[in-house]
C-alpha positions as CSV (number, residue, x, y, z in Angstrom):
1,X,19.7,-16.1,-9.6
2,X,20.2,-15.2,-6.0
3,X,17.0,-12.8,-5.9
4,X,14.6,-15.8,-7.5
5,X,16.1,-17.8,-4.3
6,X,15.2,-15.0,-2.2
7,X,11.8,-14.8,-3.5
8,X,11.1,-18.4,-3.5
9,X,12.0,-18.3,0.0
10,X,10.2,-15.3,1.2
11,X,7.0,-15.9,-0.7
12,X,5.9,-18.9,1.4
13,X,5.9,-17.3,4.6
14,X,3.4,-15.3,6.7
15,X,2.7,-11.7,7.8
16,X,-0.1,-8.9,7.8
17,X,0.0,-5.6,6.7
18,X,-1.8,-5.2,3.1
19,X,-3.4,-2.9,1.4
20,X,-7.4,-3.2,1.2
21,X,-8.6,0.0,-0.5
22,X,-10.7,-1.6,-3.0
23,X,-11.2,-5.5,-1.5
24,X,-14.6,-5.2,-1.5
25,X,-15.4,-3.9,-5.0
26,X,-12.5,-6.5,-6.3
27,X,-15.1,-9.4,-4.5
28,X,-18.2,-7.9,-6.1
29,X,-16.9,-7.4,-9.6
30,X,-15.0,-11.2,-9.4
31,X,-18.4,-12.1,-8.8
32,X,-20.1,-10.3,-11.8
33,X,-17.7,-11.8,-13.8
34,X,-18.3,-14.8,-12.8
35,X,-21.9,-14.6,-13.5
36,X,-21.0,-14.7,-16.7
37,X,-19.0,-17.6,-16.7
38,X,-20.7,-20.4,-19.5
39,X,-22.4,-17.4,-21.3
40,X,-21.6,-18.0,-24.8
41,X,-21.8,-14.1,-25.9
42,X,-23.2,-10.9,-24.9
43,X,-26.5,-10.0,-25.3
44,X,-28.7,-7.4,-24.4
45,X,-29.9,-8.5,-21.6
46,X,-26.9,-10.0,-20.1
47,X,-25.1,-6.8,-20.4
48,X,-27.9,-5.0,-18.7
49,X,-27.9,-7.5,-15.9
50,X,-23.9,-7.2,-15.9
51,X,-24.2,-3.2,-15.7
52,X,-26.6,-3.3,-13.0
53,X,-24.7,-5.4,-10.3
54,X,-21.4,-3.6,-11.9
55,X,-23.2,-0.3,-10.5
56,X,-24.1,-1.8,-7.2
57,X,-20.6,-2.9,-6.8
58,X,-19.6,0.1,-7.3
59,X,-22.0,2.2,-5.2
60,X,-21.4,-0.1,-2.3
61,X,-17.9,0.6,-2.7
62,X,-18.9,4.2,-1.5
63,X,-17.9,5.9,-5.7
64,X,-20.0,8.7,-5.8
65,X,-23.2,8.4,-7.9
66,X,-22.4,11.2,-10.3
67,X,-19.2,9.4,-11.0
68,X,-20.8,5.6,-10.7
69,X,-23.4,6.8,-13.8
70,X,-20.5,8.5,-15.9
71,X,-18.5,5.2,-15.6
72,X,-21.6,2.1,-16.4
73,X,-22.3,4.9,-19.4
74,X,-19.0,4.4,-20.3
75,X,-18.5,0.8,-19.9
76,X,-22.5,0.5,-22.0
77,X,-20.9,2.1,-24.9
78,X,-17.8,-0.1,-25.1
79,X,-19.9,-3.1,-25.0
80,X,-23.1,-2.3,-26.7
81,X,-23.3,-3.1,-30.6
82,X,-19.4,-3.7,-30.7
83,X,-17.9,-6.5,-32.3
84,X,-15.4,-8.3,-30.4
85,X,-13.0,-10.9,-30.9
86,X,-14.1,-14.4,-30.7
87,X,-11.4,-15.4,-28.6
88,X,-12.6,-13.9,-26.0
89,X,-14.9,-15.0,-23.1
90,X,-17.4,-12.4,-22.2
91,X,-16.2,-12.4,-19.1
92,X,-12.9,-11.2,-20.5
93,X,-14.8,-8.8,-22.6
94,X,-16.5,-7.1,-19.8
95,X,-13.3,-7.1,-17.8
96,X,-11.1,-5.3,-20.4
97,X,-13.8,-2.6,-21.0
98,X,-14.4,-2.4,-17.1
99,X,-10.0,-2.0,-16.8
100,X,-10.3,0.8,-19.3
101,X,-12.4,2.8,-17.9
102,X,-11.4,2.6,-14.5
103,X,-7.8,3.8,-16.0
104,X,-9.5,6.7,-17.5
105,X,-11.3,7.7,-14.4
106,X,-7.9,7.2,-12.1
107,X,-5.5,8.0,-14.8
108,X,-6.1,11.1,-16.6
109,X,-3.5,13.7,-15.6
110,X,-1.3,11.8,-13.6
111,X,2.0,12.8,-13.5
112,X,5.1,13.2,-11.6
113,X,5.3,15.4,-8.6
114,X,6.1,19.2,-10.1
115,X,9.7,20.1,-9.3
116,X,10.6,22.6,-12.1
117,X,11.2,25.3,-10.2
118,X,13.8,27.8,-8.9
119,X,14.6,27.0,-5.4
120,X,12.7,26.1,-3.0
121,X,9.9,24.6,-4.4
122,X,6.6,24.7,-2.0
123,X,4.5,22.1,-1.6
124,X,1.3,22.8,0.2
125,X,-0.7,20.1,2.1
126,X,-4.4,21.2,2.9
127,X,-7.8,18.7,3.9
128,X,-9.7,17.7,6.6
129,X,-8.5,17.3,10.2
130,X,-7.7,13.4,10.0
131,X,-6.7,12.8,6.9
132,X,-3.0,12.4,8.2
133,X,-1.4,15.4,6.3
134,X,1.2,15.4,8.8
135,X,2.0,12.0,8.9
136,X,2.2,12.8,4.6
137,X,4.2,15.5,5.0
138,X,7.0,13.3,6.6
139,X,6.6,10.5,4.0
140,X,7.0,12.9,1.2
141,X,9.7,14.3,2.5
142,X,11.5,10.7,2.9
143,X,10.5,9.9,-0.6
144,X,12.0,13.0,-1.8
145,X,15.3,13.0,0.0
146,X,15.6,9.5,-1.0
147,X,14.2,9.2,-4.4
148,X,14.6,12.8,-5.8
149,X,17.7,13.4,-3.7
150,X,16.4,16.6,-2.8
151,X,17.4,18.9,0.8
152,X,13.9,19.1,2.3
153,X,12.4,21.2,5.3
154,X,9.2,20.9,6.7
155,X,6.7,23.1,8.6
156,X,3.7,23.3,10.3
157,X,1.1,25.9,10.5
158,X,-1.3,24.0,12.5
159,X,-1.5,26.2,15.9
160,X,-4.6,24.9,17.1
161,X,-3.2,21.6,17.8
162,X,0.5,21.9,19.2
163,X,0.9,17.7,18.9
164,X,0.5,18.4,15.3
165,X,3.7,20.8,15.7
166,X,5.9,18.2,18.2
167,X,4.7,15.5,15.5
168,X,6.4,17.1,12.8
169,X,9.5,18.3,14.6
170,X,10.3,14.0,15.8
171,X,9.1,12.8,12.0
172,X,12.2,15.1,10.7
173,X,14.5,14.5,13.3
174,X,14.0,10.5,12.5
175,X,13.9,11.3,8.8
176,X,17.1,13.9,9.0
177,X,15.6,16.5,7.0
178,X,15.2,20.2,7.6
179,X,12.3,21.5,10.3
180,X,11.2,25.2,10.7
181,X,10.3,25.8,14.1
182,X,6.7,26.9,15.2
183,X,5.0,28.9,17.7
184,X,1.8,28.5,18.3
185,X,1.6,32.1,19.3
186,X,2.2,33.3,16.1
187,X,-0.3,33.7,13.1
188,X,-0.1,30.8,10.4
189,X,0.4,33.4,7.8
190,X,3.5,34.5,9.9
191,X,4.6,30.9,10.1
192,X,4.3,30.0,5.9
193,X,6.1,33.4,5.6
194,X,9.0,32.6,7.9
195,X,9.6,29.1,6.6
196,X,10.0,29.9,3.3
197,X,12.4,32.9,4.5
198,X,14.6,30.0,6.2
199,X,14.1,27.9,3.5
200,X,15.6,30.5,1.0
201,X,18.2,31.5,3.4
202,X,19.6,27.4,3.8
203,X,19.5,26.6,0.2
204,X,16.5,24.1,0.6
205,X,15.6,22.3,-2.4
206,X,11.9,21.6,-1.0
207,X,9.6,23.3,1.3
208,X,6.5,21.3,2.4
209,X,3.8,23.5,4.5
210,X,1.4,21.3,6.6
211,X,-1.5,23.1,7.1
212,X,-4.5,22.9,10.1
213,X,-7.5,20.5,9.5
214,X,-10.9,20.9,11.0
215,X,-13.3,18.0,11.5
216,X,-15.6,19.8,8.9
217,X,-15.5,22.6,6.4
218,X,-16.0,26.2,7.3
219,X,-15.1,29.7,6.7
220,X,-12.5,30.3,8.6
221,X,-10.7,27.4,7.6
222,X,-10.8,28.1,3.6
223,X,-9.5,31.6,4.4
224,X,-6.6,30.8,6.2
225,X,-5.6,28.5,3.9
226,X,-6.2,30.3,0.7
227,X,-3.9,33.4,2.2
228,X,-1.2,30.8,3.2
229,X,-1.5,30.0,-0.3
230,X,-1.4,33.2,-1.8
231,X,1.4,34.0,0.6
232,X,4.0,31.3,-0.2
233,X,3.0,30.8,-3.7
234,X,3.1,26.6,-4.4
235,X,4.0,25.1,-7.1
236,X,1.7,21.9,-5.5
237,X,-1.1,22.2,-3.3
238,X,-2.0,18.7,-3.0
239,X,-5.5,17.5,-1.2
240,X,-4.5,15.1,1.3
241,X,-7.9,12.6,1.3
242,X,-8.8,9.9,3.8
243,X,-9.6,7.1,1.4
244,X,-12.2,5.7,4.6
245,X,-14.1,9.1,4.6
246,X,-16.2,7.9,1.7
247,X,-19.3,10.9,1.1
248,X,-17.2,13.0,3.1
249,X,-14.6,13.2,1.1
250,X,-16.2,14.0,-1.8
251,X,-17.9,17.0,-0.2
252,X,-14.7,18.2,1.0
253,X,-13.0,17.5,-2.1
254,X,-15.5,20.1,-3.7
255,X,-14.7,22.7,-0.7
256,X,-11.3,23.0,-1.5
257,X,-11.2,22.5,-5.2
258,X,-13.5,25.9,-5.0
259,X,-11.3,27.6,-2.1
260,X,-7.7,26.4,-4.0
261,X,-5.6,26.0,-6.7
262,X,-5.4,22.1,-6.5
263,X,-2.5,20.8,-8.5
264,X,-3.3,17.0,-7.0
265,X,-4.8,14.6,-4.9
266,X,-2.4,12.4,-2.0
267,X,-4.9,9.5,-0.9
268,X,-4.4,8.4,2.5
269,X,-5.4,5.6,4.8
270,X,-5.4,2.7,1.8
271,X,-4.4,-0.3,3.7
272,X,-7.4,0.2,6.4
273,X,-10.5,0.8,4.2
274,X,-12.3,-2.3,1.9
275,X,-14.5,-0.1,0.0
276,X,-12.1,2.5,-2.5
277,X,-14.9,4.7,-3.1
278,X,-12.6,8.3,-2.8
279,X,-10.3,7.4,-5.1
280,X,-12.4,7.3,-7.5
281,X,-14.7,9.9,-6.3
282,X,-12.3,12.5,-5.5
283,X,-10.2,12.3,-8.9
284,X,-13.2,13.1,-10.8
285,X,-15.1,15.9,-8.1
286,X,-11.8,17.4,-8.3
287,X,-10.3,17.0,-11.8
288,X,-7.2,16.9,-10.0
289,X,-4.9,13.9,-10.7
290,X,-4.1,11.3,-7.6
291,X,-0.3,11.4,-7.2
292,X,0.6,9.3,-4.2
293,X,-1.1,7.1,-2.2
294,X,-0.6,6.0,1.5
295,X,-0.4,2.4,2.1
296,X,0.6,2.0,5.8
297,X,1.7,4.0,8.8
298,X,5.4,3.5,8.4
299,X,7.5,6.4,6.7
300,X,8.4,4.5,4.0
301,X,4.5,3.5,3.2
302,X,3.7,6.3,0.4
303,X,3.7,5.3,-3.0
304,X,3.5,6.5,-6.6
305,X,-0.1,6.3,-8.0
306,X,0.3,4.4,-10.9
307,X,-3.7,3.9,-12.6
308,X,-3.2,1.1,-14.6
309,X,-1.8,-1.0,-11.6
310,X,-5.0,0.4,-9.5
311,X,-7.1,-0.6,-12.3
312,X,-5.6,-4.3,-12.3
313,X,-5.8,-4.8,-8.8
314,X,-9.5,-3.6,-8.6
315,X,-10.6,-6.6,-11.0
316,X,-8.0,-9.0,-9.1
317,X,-5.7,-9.1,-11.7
318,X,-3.1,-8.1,-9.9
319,X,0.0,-5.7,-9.7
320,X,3.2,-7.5,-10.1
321,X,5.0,-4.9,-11.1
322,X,4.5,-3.0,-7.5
323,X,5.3,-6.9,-6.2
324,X,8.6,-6.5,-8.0
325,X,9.3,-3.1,-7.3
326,X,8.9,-3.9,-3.5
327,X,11.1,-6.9,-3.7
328,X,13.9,-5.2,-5.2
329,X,13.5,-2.3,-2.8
330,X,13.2,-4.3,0.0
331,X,15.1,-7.4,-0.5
332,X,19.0,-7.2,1.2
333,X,20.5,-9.0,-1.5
334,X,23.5,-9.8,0.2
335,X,21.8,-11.6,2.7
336,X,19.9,-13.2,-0.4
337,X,23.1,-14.3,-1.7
338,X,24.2,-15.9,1.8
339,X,21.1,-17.9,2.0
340,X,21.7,-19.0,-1.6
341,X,25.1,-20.1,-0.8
342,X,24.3,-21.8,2.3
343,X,21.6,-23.9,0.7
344,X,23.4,-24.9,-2.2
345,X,26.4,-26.0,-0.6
346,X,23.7,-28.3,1.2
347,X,23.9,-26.9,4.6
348,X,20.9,-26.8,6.6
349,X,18.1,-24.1,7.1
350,X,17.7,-23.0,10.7
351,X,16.1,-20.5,13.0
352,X,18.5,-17.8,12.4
353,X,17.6,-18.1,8.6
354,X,13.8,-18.2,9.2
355,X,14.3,-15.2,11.3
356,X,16.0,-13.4,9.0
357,X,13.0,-14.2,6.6
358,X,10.0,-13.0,8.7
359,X,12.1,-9.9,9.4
360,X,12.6,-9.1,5.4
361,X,8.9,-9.7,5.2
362,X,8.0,-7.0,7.3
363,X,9.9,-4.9,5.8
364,X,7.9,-5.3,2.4
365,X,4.5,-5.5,4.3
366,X,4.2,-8.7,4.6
367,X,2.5,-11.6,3.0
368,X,-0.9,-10.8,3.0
369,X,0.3,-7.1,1.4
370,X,2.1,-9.7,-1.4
371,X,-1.0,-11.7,-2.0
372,X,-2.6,-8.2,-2.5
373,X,-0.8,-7.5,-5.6
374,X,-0.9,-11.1,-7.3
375,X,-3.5,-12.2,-9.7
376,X,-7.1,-13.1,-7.7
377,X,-6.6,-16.8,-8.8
378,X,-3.2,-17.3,-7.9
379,X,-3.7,-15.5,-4.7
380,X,-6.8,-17.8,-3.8
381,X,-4.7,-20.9,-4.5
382,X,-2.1,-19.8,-2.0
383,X,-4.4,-18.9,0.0
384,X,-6.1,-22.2,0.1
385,X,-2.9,-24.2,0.1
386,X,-1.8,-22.2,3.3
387,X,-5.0,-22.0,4.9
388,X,-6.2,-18.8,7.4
389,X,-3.6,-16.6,7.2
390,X,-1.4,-15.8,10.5
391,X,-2.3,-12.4,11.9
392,X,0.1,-9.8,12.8
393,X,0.4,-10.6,16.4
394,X,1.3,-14.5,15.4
395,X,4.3,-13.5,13.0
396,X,5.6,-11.3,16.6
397,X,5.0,-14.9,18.4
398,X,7.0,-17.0,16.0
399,X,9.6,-14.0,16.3
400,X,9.4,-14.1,20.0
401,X,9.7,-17.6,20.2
402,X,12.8,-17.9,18.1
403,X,14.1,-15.1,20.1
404,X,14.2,-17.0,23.4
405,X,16.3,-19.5,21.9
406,X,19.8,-20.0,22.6
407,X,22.1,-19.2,19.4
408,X,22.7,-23.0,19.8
409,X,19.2,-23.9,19.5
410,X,18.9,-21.5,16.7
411,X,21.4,-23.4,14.8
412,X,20.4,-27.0,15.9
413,X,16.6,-26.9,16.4
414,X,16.8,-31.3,17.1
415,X,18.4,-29.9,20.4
416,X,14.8,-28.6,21.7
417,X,13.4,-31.1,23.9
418,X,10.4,-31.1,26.4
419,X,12.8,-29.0,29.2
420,X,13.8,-26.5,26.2
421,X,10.7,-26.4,25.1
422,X,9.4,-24.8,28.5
423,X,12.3,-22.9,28.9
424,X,11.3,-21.0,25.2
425,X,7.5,-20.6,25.9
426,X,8.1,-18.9,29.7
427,X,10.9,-16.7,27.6
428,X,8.5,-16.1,24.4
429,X,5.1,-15.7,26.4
430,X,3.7,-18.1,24.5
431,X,2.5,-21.8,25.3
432,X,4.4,-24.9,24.7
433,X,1.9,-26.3,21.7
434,X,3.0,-22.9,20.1
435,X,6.5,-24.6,19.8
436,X,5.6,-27.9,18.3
437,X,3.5,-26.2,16.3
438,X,6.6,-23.7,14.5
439,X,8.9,-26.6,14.5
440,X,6.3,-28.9,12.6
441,X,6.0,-26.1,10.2
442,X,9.9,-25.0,10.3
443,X,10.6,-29.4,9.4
444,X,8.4,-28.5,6.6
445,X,10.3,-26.1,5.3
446,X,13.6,-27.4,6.2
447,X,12.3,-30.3,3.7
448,X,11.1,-27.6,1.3
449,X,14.5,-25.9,1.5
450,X,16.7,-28.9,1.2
451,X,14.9,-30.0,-2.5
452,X,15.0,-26.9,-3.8
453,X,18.9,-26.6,-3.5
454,X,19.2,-30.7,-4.6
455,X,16.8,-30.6,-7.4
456,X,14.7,-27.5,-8.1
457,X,11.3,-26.5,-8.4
458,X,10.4,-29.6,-10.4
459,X,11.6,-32.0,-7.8
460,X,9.6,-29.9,-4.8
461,X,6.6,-30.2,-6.4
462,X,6.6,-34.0,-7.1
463,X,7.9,-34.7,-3.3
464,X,4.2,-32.4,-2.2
465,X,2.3,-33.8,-4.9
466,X,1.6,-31.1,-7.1
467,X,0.7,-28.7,-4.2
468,X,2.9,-26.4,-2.1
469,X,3.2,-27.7,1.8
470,X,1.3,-25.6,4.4
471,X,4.0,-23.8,6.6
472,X,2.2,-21.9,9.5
């Protein structure tokens, strides 16, 4: 009971961060499908048409062409001179055998993160200069403290950029795991070798190697990284991919597949690139199976690949189940349970609740990162109840402003009058119509707040008329 509160309240307010990996080919194929909205059945010709636009979705999502003809072949043979269930809209036919396919294309091989192994396991991180393989290395390493509860060290043989080194060294200081020191002077061979000595010596669980980048293939490169390889012997070496660096990725994806022992793919860079192309690209170039995938810049932002969610989210049906999962991770239920309390024993909503909010709906990447993972349909209809969404920088205002206020004003907003109101925007940066426009939206959901603890869902939606009030 005291999570659906906290959901109910967190879902209706604003915030930034999402993930848009694959927005663009989610807005193309909505549209294909839509096409065929009022066709009665599938025909020849319609399912040509379909195919055609399906592949130019696709190839303006940046898939590579080998892969964009293996999957409309695919999707042909599902469709073509099969019988299908009369229940079923052709737009709903087309969409399940689209969702298969793209499962076998994304899901074939994937699997947990290999570690069967005596003591320490290595995990080697090799791509292109860019990618962010350091910035993976520490997110792994946070995941598998945390979720694997596994002692972890981390090292860096990149000694052609020393950040890359002092990068490392602060991600596991803030992370508390294990660092092996570098110097530059030394050979990168020398470095993999002494890690894993000091790894064996401590009794690490893990060792992750972050290898150098270059802004291109060569020679050199490839060799140092296969004797590193050969030297440390992983049990993963995972290609760490850019999911923005569309062709490029692909061509580098076929360098190192031929220079290593790939055991998987980590895709990078997913909540800044609309197209998607790589992932798709990449898992079949390589034949390696996408394990994680990076959805932000935080620590925390690294998640499991799971194809079938990837698959849904692609056609805009959705991924509730990440939705959930990040909710339940997220959520601090105790503070769930104090807002629940509060509310039902008919006490007010204020400022200090609403800030509490916004600052649990960072922490799950906020609303627009929510909307990402619900059904296209729903997500439009919130979308169009709430209007343009509030950027990042206008959540940091409506924090700002509630900041400035005194803990008094926090818990009695009628207090703010014109003088106040002044006082707040000089404090919180931010100009006085800025004010009266968060407290018309906080009476709105003071109003919101207040029905929900007297009467339920029911009684909320009869007092909007069937619709759910605009809050920011």
């Amino acid at each position: 009971m005291t999570q659906q509160w906290h959901v109910a309240t967190i879902g209706v307010l604003p915030t930034t961060e999402t993930i848009v990996v694959f927005d663009k080919l989610t807005e193309r194929l909505q549209g294909v499908v839509d096409g065929l909205r009022g066709k009665g059945r599938l025909t020849d010709e319609n399912i040509a048409d379909t195919l055609r636009q399906v592949r130019m979705a696709l190839l303006e999502a940046d898939v590579a062409l080998p892969v964009v003809k293996s999957l409309i072949e695919s999707i042909k043979v599902n469709l073509v001179g099969t019988e299908f269930d009369k229940a079923f809209t052709p737009g709903q036919i087309l969409v399940r055998s689209i969702h298969q396919e793209l499962i076998k294309v994304l899901g074939e091989g994937v699997r947990p993160i290999n570690l069967r192994a005596q003591p320490p396991v290595v995990i080697l991180l090799a791509g292109l200069q860019g990618a962010g393989k350091t910035t993976t290395a520490g997110k792994l390493a946070k995941l598998l403290k945390e979720k694997e509860k596994k002692r972890v060290i981390l090292a860096s043989t990149d000694v052609y950029r020393p950040a890359a080194i002092l990068q490392l060294e602060r991600l596991a200081g803030q992370l508390e795991v294990g660092f092996k020191s570098s110097d530059p002077k030394e050979s990168p061979l020398k470095l993999a070798q002494d890690a894993l000595a000091e790894a064996r010596s401590s009794l690490y669980d893990v060792l992750i190697i972050d290898t150098a980048g270059r802004l291109h293939v060569d020679a050199d490169m490839m060799k140092e990284v296969q004797q590193i390889a050969a030297a440390v012997s992983p049990l993963e070496t995972l290609f760490v991919v850019d999911s923005m660096a569309g062709q490029d990725a692909v061509n580098a994806a076929k360098a190192f597949g031929e220079a290593l022992e790939l055991t998987g793919v980590i895709l990078t860079k997913a909540d800044g690139d609309a197209r998607g192309g790589a992932a798709l690209s990449v898992r079949q170039v390589t034949g390696k199976p996408i394990l994680f995938i990076g959805v932000g810049e935080k620590t925390d932002a690294l998640e499991v690949f799971h194809p079938e969610r990837i698959a849904s989210r692609i056609l805009g049906m959705g991924d509730v189940l990440s939705l959930v999962e990040d909710v339940t991770r997220q959520v601090d239920m105790r503070q769930a349970e104090k807002l629940a309390t509060k509310l039902k024993q008919g006490k007010e909503f204020d400022f200090n609740d609403l800030h509490e909010q916004l600052q649990q709906l960072e922490k799950m990447g906020g609303l627009s990162a929510m909307m990402d993972k619900l059904p296209a349909n729903l997500a439009n209809k919130a979308k169009a109840a709430q209007g343009q969404m509030p950027d990042d920088r206008e959540i940091k205002r409506q924090m700002a402003i509630i900041r400035s206020m005194t803990p008094k004003e926090r818990r009695f907003p009628k207090l703010l009058d014109a003088s106040r109101k002044r006082r707040i925007a000089a404090g919180s940066g931010v100009h006085v119509s800025e004010i009266n426009k968060l407290l018309k939206s906080f009476v709105e959901m003071q109003k919101m707040m207040k029905l929900m603890s007297n009467g339920g869902m029911s009684k909320l939606m009869r007092a909007f008329g069937g619709r759910m009030p605009k809050l920011f």
